[in-house]
Structures are given as C-alpha cells and as structure tokens.
Backbone bond lengths (Angstrom), bond angles and torsions (degrees), N, CA, C in turn:
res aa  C-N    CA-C-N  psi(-1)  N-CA   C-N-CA  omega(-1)  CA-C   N-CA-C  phi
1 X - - - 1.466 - - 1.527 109.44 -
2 X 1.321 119.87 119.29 1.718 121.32 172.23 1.687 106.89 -57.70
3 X 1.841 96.23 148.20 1.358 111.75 -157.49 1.641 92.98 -46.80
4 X 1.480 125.08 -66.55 1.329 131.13 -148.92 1.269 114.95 -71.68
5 X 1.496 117.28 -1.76 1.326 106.10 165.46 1.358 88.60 -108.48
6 X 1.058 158.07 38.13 1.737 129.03 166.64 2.050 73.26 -110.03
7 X 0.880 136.19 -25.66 1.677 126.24 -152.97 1.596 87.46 -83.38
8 X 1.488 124.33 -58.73 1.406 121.45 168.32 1.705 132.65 -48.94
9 X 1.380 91.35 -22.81 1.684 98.63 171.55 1.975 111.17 -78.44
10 X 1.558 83.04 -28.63 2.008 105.00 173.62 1.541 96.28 -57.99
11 X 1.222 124.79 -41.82 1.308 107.20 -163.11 1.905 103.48 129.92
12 X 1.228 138.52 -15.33 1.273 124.27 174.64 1.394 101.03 -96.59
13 X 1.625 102.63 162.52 1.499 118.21 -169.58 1.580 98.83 -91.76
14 X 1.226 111.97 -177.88 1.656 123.32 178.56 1.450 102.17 -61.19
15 X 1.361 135.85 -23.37 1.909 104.93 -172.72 1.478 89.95 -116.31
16 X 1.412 122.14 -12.45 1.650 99.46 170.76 1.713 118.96 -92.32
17 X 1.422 108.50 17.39 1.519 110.92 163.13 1.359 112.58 -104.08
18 X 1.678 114.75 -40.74 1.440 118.05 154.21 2.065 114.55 -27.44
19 X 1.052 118.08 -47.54 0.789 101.07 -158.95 1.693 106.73 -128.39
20 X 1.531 107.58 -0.83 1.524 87.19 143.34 1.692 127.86 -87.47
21 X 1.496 111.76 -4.85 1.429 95.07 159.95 1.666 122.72 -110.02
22 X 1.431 106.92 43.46 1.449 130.68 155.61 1.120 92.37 -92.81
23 X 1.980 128.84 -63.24 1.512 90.42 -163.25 1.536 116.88 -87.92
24 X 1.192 121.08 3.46 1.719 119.40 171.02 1.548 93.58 -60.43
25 X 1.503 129.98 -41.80 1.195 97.86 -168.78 1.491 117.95 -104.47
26 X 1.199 111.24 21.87 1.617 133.39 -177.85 1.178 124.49 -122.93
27 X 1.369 123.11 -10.48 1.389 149.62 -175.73 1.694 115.60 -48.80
28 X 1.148 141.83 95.72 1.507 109.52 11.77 1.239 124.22 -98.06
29 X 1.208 144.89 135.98 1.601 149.49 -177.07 1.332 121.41 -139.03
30 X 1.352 117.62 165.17 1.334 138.13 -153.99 1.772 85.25 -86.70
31 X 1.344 101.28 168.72 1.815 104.56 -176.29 1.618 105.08 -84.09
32 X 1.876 109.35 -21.84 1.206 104.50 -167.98 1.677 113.65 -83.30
33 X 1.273 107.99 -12.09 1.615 112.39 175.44 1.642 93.17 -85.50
34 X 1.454 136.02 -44.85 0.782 133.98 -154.58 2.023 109.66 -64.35
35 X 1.252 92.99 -28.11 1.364 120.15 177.29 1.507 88.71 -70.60
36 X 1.068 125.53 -79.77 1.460 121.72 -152.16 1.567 117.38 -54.98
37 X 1.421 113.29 -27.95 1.186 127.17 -173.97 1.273 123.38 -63.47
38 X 1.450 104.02 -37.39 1.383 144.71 -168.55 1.557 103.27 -77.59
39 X 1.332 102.63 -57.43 1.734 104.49 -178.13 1.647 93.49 90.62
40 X 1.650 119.17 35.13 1.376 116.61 161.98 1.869 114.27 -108.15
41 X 1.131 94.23 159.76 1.728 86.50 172.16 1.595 113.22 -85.50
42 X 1.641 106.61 139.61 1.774 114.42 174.47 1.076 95.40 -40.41
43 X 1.373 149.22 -57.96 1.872 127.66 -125.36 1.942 84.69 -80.70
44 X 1.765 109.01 -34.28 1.816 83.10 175.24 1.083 117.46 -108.13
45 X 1.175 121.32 23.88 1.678 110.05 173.28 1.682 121.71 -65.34
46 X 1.345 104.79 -25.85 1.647 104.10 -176.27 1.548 113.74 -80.95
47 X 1.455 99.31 -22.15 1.973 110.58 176.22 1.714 106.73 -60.69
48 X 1.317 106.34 -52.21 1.499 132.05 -174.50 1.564 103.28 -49.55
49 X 1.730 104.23 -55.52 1.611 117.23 179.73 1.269 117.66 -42.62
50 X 1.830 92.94 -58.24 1.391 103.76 178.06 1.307 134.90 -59.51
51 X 1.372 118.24 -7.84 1.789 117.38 -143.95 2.065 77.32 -133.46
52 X 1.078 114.72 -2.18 1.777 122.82 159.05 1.334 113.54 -91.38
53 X 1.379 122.71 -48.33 1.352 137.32 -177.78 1.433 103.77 -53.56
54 X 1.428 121.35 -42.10 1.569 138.17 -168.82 1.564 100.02 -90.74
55 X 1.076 133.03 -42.85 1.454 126.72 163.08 1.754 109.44 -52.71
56 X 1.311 110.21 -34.52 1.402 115.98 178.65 2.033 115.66 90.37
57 X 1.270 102.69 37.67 1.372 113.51 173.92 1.122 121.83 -132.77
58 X 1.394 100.85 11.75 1.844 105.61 157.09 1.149 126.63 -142.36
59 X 1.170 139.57 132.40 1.441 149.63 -175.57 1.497 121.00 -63.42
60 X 1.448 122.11 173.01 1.410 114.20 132.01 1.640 116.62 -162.60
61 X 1.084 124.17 142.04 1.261 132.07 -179.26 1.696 118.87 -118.98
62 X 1.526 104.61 139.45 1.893 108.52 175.55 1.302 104.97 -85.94
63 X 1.561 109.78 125.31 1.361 119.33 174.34 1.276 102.63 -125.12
64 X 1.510 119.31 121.07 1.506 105.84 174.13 1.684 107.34 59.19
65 X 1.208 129.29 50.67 1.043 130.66 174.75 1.467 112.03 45.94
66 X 1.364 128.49 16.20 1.492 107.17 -178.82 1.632 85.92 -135.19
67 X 1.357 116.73 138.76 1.755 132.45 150.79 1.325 106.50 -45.55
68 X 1.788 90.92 114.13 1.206 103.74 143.30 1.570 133.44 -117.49
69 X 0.840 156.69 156.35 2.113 160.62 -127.11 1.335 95.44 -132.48
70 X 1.131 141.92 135.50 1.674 149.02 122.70 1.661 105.37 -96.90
71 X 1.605 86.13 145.08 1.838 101.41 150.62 1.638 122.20 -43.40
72 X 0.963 126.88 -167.10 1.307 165.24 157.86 1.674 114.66 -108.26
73 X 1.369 136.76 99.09 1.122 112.14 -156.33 2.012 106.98 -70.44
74 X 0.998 120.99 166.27 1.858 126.67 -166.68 1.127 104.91 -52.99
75 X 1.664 135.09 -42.68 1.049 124.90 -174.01 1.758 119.91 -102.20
76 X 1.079 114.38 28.23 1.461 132.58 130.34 1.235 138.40 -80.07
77 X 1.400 107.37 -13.56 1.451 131.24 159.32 1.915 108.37 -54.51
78 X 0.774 109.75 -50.68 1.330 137.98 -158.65 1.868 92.54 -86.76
79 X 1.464 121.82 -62.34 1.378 104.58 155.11 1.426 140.60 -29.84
80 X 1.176 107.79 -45.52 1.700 133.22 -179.61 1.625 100.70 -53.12
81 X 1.478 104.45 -62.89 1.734 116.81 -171.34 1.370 96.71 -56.57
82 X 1.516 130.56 -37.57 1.502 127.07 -161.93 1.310 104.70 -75.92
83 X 1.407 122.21 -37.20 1.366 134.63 -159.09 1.604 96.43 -86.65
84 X 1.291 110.85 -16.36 1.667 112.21 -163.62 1.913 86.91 -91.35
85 X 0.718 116.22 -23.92 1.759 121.25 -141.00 2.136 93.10 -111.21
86 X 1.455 103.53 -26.82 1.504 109.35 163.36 1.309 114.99 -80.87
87 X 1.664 107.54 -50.41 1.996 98.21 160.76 1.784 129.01 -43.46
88 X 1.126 89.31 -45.03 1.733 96.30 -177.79 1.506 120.55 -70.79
89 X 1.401 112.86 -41.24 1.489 123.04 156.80 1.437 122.39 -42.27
90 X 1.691 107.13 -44.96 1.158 91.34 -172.52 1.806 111.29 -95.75
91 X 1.139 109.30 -3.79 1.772 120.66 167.51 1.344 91.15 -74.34
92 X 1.410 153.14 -30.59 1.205 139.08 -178.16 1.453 114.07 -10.09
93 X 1.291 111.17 -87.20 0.986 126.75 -169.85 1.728 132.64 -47.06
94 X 1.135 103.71 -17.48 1.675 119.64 -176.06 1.278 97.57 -120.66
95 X 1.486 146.14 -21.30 1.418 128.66 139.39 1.453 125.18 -40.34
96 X 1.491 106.10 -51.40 1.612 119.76 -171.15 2.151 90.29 -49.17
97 X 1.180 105.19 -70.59 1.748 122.78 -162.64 1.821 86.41 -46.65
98 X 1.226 120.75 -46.96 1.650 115.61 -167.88 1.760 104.47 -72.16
99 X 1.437 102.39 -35.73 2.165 102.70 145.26 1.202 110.54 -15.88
100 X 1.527 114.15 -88.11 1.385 148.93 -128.13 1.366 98.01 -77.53
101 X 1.338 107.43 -42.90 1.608 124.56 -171.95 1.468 103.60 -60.83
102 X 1.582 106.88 -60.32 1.804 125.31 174.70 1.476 100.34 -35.42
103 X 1.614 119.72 -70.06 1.659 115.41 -156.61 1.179 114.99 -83.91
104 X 1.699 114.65 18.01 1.408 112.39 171.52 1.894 100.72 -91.41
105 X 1.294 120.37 -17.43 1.622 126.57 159.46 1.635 95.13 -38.29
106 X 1.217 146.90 138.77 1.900 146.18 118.57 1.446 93.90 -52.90
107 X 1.703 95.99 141.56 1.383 131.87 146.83 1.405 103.78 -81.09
108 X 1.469 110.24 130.89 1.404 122.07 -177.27 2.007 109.82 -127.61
109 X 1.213 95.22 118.64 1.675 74.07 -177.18 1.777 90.13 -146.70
110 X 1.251 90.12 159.29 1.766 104.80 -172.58 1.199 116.63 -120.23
111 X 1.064 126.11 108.83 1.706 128.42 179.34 1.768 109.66 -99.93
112 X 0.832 102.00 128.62 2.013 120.35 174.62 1.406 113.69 -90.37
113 X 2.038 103.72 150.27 1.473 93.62 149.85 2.516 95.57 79.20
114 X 1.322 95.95 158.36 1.423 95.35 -179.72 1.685 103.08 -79.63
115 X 1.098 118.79 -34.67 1.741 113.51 -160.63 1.780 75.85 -53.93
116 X 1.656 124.37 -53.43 1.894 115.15 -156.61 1.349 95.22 -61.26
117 X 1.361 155.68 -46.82 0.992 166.25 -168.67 1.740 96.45 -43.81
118 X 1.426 92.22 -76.84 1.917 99.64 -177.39 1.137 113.16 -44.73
119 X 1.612 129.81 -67.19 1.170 146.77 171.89 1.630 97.93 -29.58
120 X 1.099 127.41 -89.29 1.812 109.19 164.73 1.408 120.96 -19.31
121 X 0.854 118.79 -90.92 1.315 111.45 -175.87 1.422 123.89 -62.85
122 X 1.378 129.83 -0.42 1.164 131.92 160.45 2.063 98.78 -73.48
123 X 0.879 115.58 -27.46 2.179 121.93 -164.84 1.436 72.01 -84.93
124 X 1.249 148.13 -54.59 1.761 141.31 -156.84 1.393 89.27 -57.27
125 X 1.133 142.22 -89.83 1.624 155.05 150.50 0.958 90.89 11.52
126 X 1.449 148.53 -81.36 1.461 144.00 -113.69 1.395 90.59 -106.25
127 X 1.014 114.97 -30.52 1.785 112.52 -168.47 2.105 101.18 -78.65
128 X 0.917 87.68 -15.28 1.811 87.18 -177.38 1.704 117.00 53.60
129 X 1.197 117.84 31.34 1.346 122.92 -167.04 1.727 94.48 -121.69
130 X 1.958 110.18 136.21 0.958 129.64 179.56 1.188 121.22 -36.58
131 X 1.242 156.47 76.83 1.669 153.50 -159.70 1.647 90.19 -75.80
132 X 2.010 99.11 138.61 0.978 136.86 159.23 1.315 128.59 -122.79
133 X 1.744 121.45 110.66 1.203 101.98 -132.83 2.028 79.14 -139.66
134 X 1.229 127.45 161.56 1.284 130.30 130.74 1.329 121.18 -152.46
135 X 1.358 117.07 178.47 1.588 135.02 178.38 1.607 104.40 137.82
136 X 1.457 107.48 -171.45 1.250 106.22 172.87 1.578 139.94 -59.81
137 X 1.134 119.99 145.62 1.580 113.92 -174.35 1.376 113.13 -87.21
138 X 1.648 106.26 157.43 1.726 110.98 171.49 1.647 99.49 93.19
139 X 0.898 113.88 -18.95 1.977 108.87 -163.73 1.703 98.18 -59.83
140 X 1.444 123.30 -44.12 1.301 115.67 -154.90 1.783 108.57 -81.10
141 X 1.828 104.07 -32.86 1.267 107.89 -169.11 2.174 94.66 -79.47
142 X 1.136 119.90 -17.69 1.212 96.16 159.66 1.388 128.83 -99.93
143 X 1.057 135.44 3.42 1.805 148.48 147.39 1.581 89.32 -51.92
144 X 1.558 124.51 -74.21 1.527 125.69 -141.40 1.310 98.15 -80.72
145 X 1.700 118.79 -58.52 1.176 134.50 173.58 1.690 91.83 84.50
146 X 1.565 140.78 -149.44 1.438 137.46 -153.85 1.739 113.32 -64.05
147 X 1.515 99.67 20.38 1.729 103.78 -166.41 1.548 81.84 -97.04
148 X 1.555 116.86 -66.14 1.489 107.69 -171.74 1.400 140.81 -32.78
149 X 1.519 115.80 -38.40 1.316 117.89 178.57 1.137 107.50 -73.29
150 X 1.371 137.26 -5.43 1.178 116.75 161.43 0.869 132.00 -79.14
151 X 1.643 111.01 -24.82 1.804 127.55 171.81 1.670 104.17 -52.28
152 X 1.815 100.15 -44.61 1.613 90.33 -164.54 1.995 105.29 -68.32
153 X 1.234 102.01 -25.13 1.472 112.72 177.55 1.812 109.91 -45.77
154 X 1.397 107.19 -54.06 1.378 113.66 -175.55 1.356 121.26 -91.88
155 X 1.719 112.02 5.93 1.637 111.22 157.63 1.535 90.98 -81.54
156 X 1.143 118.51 -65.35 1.891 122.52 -157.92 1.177 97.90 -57.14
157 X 1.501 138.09 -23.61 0.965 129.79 -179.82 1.960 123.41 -81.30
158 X 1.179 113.57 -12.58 1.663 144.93 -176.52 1.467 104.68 -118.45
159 X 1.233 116.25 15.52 1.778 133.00 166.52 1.851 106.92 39.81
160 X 1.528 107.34 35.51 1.550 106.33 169.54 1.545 106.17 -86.07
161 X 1.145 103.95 145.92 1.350 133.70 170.74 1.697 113.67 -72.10
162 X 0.946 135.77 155.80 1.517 146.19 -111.62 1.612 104.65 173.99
163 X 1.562 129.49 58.60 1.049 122.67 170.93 2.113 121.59 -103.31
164 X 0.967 88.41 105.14 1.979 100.71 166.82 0.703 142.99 -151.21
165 X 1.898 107.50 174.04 1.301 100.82 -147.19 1.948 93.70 -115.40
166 X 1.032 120.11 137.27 1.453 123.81 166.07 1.434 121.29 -119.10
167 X 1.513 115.31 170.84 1.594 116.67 173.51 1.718 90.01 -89.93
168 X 1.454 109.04 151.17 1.061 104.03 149.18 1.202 160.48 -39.99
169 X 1.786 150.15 86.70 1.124 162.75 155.51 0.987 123.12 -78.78
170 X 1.279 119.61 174.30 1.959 128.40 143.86 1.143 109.22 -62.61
171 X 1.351 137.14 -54.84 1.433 146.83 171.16 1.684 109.19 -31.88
172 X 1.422 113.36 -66.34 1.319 123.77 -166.50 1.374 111.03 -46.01
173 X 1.744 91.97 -44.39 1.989 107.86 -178.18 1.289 100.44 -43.92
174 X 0.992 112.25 -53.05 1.509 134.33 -134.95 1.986 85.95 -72.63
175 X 0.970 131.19 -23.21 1.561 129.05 -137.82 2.031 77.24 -109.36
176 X 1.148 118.81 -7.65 1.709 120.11 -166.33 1.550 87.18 -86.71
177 X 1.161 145.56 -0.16 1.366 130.99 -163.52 1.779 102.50 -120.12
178 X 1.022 101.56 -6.97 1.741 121.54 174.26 1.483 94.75 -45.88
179 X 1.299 120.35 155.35 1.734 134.00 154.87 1.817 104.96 -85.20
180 X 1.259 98.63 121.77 1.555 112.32 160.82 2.032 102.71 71.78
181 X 1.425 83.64 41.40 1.814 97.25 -173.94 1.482 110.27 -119.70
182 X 1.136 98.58 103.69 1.934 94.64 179.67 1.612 92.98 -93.67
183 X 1.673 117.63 145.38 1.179 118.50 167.34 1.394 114.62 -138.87
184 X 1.308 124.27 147.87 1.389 130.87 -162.12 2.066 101.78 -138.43
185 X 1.745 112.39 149.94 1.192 87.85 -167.61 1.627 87.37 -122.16
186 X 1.721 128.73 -173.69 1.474 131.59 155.92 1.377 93.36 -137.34
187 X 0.909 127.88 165.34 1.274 157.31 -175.70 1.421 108.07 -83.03
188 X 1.075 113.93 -42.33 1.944 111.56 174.42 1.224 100.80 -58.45
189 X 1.199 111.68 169.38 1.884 134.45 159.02 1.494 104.59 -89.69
190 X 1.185 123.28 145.51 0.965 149.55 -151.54 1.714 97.97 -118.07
191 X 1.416 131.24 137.60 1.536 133.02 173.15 1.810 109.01 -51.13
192 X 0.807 112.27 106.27 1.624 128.49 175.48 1.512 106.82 -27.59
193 X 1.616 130.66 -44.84 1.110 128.16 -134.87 1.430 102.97 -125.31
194 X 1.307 113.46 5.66 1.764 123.19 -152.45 1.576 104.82 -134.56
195 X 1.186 113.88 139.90 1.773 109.72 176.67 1.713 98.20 -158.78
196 X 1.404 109.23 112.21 1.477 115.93 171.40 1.174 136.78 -99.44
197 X 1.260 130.37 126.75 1.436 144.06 -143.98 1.710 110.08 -112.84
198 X 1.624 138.77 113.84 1.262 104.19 -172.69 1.604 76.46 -130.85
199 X 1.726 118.93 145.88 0.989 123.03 -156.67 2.145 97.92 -153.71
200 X 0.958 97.89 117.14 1.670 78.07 178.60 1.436 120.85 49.49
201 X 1.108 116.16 -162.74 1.684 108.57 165.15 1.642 118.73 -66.22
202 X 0.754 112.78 22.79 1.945 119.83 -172.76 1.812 89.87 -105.44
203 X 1.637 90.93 153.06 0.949 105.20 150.60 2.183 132.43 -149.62
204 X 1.268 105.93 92.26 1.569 97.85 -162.38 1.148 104.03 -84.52
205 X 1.736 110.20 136.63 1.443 110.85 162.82 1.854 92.17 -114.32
206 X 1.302 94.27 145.58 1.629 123.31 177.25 1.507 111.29 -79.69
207 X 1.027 142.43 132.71 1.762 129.82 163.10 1.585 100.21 -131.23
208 X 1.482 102.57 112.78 1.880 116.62 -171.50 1.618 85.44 -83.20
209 X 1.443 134.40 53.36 1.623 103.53 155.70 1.357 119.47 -67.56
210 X 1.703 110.34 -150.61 1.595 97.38 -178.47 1.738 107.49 -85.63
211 X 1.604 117.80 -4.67 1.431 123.86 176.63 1.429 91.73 -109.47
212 X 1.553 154.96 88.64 0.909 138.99 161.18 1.549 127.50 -59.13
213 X 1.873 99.91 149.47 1.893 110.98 -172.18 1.270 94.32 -118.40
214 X 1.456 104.33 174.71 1.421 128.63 147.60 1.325 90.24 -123.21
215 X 1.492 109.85 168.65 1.392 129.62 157.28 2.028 89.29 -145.00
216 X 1.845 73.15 127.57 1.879 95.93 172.89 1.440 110.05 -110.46
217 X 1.437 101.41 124.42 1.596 118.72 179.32 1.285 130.68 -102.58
218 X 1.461 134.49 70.36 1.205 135.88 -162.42 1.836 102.00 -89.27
219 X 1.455 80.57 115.93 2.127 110.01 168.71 0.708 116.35 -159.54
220 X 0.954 109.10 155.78 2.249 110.77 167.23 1.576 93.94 -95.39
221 X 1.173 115.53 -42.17 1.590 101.23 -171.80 1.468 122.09 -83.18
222 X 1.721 107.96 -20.44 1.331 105.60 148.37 1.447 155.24 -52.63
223 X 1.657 101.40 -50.34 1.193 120.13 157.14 2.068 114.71 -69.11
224 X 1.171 143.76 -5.15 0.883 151.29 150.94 1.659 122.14 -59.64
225 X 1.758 103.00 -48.78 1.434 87.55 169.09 1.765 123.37 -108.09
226 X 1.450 108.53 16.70 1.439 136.89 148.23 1.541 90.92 -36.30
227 X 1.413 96.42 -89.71 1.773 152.42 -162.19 2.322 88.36 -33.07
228 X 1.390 96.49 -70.44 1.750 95.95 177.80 1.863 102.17 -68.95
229 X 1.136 121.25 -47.58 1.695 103.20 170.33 1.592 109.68 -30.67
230 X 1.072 133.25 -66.22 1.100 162.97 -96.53 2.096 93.35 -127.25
231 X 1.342 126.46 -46.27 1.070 149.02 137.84 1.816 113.36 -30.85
232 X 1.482 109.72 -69.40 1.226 99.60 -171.75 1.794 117.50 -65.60
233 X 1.321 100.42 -36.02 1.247 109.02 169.50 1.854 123.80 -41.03
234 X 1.383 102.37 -62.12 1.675 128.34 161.19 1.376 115.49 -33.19
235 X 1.292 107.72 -41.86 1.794 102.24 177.91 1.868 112.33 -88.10
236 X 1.458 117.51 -31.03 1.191 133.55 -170.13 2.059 90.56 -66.86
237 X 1.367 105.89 -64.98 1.393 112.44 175.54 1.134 123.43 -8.49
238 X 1.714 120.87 154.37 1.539 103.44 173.96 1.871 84.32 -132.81
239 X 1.069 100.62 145.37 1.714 119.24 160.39 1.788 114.73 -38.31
C-alpha cells in the first residue's frame, strides 16, 4: 500500500499527511519550510499543525525563541491505533446496552398504492418466518386481484406456515383449502378495511381504503405483543 494512502486510511486527510511527512523528513523545522515542503499555503499551515498536534503526532519545541515541529516517529502511529482499539474494547460493553436501548425505538415505514402493498408482502415471503395474521378475508386478493396468487404461490413455495384468524364467510372457508394454512374462525366481524400480519419481528397492518397502505413495524417487542394479542385470540377461536 503507498505511504499516503495507508496515513489516510490512519485517519489524516490529504494536506495533513502532506505535511506530516514534510516534518518526518524535516523534523525539527520551522512551519515555514514545513509549508514549503509540503506544497501547502502559510495562512494554513499552522491550522494543519494544530489539528496534528491534537491528533498527537506532532511535536513542537522553542529553539532560539522561534517554534520548531517534529513528527511522531511511524511506529507510534501504530501505538495510537492500539491505544484507540484498548479504549473501544473497554467501552464495549456500555456501547453494546446503548444498542439495546437504540432497537427498543420501532422502525416505522409506510408504503402506498398496490406496488407498497406487494413490496410488503413480497419482505413476508422473504423473511421465511411463520405469519400470524387476522381480520377480514378476501381484502388483499381484491386490492391485488391475479398478483396475489402468486404471493400465495411463493409462501407455499418457501414452506411458511400460514396461521389465521377470520370472522366467518364463504371466503374465509374458502382460505381452509390453502397448503400450509391453518384457519381458525370468531363469531364477531372483523374491520372491513384492515388485515394484520405478524411475522418475525415485523409487524404489517394492511388498510384496503380506496388508496390502499401497509404500515411496517419493525420490533421485537412490538411484534411480541402483536404476537400474544394474536395468541389470545387463537385459543378463544373455533376451527
């Protein structure tokens, strides 16, 4: 690897490698040779100095009343990364918990229109995780209309499981003859316009208005108490 990119991969930009290996090879020197060497202009050479000095790979000493700059010799370079890489190790542990803290936030995102619709339920597919789903039946195959059966093609086809719950219809019956489809019924009606999906940590709810949404819910603790909603229902159910 050439010197000036392994120093930029270190972490300095193009004029503070310029000119820390002006002063490695000028060391110790005045800022104005250090400038010249460099091929930077005086008005920034002392910013450059400074913002090295603060990284901690350049010196300076009064000689004769005037500043002069040294390097850092190269393999203190290499100290720096160790010392950087022992700090972070030992923050390990209270980064990880400031993780934990972060992915307890949901990802919330809204897709429009049928392509957002598919696109959902195409990520249900892809995730290969058992879908637990209820509300009313039929809503999606008339939103998608000859798009859906293919969706159901490429769950049965990725051997996911297919458990829900519906109000009673002809339709609903109709959904018991599915491959890898458990179905359960209640006696209430179910919201006409709404169908919820809980899948892995996801959670999609469908809305069949006349512009149909999804809204995608990424949690673990969301989809968990989806997941027991969704549970109590399952036992109340009748076959």
């Amino acid at each position: 690897m050439e010197v000036r990119e392994a120093l930029e991969k270190f972490g300095l930009d193009k004029n503070e490698t310029a000119v820390y290996l002006a002063c490695l090879r000028l060391s110790p020197a005045l800022a104005s040779t250090i400038a010249k060497t460099a091929n930077i202009p005086r008005a920034s050479i002392y910013d450059i100095l400074e913002r090295l000095m603060q990284k901690g790979i350049v010196s300076f000493s009064i000689q004769n009343g005037k500043k002069y700059f040294s390097a850092a010799p190269p393999e203190q370079l290499i100290k720096f990364l160790e010392d950087k890489k022992t700090a972070l190790e030992q923050a390990l542990d209270e980064l990880k918990i400031l993780q934990k803290k972060e992915e307890i936030v949901p990802k919330i995102q809204v897709y429009t229109g049928k392509e957002g619709l598919k696109t959902v339920l195409n990520d249900i597919v892809r995730t290969r995780k058992t879908i637990y789903a209820y509300g009313a039946a039929g809503l999606s195959e008339k939103a998608l209309k000859w798009n859906f059966p293919k969706i159901i093609e490429a769950r049965v086809k990725a051997g996911i499981k297919f458990k829900v719950i519906f109000d009673k219809s002809a339709t609903a019956q109709e959904k018991k003859k599915l491959p890898l489809t458990e179905v359960r019924f209640i006696s209430k009606s179910f919201e006409d316009l709404t169908f919820t999906e809980i899948y892995g940590s996801k959670v999609a709810i469908f809305i069949y208005s006349e512009q149909p949404s999804a809204i995608l819910i990424e949690s673990e603790e969301v989809a968990k108490s989806y997941k027991r909603y969704f549970d109590i229902l399952w036992e109340t159910a009748k076959k």
